[in-house]
Backbone as CSV, one residue per row, in Angstrom:
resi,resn,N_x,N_y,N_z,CA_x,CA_y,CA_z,C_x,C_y,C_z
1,UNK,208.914,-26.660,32.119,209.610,-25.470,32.508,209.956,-25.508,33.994
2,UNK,209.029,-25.885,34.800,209.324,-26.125,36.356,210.434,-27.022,36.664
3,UNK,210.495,-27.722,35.104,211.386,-29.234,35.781,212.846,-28.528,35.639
4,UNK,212.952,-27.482,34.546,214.135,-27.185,34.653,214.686,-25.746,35.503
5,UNK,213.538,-25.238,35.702,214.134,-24.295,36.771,215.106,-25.168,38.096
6,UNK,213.792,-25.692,38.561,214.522,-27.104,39.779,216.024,-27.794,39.160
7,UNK,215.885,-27.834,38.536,217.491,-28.231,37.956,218.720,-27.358,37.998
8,UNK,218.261,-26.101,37.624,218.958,-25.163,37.723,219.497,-24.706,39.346
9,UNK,218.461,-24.788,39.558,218.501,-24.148,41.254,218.379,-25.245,42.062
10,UNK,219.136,-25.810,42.094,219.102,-27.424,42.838,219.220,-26.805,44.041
11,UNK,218.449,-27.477,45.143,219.116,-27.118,46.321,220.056,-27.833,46.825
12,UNK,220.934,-26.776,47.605,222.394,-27.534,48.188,221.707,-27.886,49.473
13,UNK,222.738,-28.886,49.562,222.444,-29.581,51.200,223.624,-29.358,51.675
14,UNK,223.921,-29.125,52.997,224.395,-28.027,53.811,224.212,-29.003,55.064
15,UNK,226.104,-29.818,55.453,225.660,-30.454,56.214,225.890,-29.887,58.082
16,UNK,225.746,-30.519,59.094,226.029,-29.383,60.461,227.195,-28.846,60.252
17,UNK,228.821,-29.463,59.885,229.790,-29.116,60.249,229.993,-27.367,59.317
18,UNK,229.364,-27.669,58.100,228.830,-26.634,56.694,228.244,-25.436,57.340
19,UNK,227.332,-25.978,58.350,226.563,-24.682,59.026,227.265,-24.037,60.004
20,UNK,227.844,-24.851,60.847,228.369,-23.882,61.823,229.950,-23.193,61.417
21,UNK,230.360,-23.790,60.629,231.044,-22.734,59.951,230.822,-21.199,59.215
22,UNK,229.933,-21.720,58.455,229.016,-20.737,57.676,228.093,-19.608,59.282
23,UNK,228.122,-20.339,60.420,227.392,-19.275,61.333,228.702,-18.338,61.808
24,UNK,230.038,-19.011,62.191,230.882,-18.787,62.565,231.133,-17.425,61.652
25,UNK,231.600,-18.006,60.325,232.036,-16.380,59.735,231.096,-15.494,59.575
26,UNK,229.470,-15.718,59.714,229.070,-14.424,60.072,229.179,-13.553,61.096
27,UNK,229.203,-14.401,62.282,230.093,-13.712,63.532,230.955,-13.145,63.487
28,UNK,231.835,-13.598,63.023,233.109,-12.599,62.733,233.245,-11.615,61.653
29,UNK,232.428,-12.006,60.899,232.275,-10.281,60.207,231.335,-9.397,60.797
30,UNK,230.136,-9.788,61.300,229.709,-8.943,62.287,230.945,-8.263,63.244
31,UNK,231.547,-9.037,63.848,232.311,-8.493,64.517,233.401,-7.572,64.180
32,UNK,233.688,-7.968,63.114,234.990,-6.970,62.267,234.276,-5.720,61.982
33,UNK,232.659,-5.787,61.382,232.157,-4.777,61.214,231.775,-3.557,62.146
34,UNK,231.828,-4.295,63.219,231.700,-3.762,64.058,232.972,-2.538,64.632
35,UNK,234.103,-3.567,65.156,235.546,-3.095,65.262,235.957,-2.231,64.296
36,UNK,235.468,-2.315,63.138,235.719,-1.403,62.153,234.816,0.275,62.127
37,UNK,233.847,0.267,62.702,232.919,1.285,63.100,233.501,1.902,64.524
38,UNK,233.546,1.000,65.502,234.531,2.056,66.658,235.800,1.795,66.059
39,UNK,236.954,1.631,65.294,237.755,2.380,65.196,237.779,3.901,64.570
40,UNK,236.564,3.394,63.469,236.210,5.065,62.946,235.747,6.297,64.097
41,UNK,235.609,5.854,64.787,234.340,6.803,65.859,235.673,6.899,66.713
42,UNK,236.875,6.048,67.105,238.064,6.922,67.939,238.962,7.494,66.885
43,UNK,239.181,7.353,66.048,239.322,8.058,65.203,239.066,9.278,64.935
44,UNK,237.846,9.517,64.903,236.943,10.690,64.588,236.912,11.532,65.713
45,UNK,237.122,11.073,66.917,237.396,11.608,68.475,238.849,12.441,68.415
46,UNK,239.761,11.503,68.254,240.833,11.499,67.789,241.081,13.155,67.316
47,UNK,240.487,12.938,66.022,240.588,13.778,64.656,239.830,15.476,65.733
48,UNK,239.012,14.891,66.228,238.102,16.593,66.966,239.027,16.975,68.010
49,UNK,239.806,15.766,68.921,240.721,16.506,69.814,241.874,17.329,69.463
50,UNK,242.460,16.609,68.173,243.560,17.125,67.983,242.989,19.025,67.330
51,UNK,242.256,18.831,66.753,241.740,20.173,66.294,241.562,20.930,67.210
52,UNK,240.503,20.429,68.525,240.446,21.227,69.823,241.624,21.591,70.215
53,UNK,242.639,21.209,70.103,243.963,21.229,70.828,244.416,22.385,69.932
54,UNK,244.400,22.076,68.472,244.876,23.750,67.826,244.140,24.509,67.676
55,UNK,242.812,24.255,68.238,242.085,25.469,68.138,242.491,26.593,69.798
56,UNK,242.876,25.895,70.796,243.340,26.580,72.212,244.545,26.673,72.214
57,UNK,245.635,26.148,71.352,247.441,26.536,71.148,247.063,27.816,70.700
58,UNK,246.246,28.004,69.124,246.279,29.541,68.503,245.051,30.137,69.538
59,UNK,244.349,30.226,70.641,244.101,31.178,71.238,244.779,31.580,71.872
60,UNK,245.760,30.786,72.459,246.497,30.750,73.755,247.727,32.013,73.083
61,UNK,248.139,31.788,72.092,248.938,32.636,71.063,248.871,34.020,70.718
62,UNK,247.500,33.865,70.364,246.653,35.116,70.989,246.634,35.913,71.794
63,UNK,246.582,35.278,72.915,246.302,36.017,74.127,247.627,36.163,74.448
64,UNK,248.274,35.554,74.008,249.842,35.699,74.827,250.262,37.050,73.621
65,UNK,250.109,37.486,72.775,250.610,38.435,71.941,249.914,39.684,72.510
66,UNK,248.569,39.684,72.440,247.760,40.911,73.576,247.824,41.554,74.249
67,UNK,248.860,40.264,75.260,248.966,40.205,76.844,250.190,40.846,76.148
68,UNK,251.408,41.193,75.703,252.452,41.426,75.685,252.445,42.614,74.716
69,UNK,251.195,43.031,73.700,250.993,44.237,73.299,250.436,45.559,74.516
70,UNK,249.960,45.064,74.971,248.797,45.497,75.939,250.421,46.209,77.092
71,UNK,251.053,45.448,77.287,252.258,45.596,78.724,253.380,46.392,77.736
72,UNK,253.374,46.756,76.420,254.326,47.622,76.006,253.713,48.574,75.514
73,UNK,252.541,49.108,75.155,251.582,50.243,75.282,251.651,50.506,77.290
74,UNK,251.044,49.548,77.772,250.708,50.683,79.560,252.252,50.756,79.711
75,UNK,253.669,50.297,79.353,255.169,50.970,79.958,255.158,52.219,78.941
76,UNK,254.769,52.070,77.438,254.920,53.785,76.803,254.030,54.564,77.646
77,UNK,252.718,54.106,77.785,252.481,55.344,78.894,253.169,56.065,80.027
78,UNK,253.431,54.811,81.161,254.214,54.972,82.143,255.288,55.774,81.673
79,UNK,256.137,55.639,80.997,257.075,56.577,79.865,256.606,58.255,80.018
80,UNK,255.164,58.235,79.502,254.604,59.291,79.348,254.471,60.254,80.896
81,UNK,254.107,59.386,81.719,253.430,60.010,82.947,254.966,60.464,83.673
82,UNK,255.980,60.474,83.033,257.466,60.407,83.362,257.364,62.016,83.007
83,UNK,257.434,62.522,81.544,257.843,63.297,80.544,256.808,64.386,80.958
84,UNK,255.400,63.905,80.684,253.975,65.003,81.835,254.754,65.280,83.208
85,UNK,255.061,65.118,83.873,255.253,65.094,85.325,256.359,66.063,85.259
86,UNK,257.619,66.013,83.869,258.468,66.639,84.106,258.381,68.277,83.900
87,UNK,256.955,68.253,82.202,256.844,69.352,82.037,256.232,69.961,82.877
88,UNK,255.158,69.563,83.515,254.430,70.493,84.343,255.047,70.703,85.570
89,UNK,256.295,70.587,86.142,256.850,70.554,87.322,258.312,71.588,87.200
90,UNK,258.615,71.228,85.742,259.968,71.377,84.747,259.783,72.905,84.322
91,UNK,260.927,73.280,84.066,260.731,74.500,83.480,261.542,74.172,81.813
92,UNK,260.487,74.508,80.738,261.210,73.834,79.160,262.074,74.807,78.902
93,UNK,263.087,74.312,78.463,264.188,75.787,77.652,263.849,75.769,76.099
94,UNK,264.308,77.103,75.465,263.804,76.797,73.972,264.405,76.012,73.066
95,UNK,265.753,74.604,73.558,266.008,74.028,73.075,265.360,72.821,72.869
96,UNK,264.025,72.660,73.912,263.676,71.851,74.276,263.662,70.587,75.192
97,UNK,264.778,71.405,76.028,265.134,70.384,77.061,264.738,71.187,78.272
98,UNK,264.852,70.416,79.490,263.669,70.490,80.599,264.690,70.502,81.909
99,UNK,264.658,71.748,82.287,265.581,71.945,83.679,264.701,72.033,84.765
100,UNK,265.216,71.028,85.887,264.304,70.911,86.848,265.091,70.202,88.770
101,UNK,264.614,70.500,89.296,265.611,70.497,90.428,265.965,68.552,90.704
102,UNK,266.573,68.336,91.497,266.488,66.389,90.757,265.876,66.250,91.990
103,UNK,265.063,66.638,93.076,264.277,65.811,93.444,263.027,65.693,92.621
104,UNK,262.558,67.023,91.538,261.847,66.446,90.818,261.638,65.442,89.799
105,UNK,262.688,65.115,88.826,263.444,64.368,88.613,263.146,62.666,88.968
106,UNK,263.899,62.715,90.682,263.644,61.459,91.002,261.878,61.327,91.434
107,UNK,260.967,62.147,91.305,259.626,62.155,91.805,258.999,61.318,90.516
108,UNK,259.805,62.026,89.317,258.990,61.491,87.682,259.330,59.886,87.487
109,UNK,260.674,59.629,87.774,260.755,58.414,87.626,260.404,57.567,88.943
110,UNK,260.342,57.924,90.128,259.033,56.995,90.919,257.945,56.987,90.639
111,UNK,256.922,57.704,90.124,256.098,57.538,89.402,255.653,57.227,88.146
112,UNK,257.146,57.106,87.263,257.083,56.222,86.195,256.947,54.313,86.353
113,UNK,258.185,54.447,87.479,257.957,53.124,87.908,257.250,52.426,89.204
114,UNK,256.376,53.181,89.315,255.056,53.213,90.243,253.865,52.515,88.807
115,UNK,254.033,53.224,87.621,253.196,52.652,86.682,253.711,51.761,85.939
116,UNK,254.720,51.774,85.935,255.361,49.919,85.165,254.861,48.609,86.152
117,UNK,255.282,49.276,87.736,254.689,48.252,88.083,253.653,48.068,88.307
118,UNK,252.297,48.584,88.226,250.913,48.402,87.854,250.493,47.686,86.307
119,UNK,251.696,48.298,85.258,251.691,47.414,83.863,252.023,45.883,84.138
120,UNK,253.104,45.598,85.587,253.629,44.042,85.432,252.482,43.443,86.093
121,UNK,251.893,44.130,87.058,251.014,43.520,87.872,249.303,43.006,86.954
122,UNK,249.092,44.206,86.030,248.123,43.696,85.284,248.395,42.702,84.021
123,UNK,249.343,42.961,83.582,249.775,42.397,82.400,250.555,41.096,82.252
124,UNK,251.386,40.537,83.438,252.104,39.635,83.387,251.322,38.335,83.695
125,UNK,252.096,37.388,83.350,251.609,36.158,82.886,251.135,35.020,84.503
């Protein structure tokens, strides 16, 4: 039974030029294996920047919609501090319109745009 295992499993002889070939392509698949692992890993860098990158475009989007909700709410106010200024200064008729001398007038809209420009100054980009 021994005699024919040994038969079976002959050993090969494996001469230098055999070996250093045979060392050679393990080197180089080491090495491919390798090259093949950092390409995954810039890759994968790759893959997290580009995400980082749309994850700060849609904040940035964000904030830029805010920033531009935020500056057409404080001008309706400013609006407001126009229309306040007129009634309490104004005398209302029962049509609902507002007679008032025009330096008051021009007082409501400097102080309307006394607060727009506090809206550009906080709000603009």
């Amino acid at each position: 039974m021994k005699k024919e295992l040994k038969k079976k499993f002959k050993m090969i002889k494996i001469d230098k030029s055999q070996q250093i070939i045979i060392a050679i392509t393990i080197v180089l698949l080491v090495f491919a294996f390798v090259q093949y692992q950092n390409n995954n890993r810039k890759l994968d860098l790759q893959e997290q920047k580009a995400r980082q990158e749309r994850i700060e475009l849609e904040e940035q989007k964000t904030a830029e919609e805010t920033r531009k909700r935020l500056m057409n709410t404080c001008i309706s106010l400013a609006d407001n501090v126009y229309w306040e200024y007129m009634e309490l200064n104004g005398k209302k008729n029962s049509d609902g319109t507002i007679t008032a001398p025009l330096s008051d007038w021009k007082r409501a809209e400097e102080k309307k745009q006394s607060a727009i420009e506090i809206c550009k100054i906080r709000f603009s980009k």
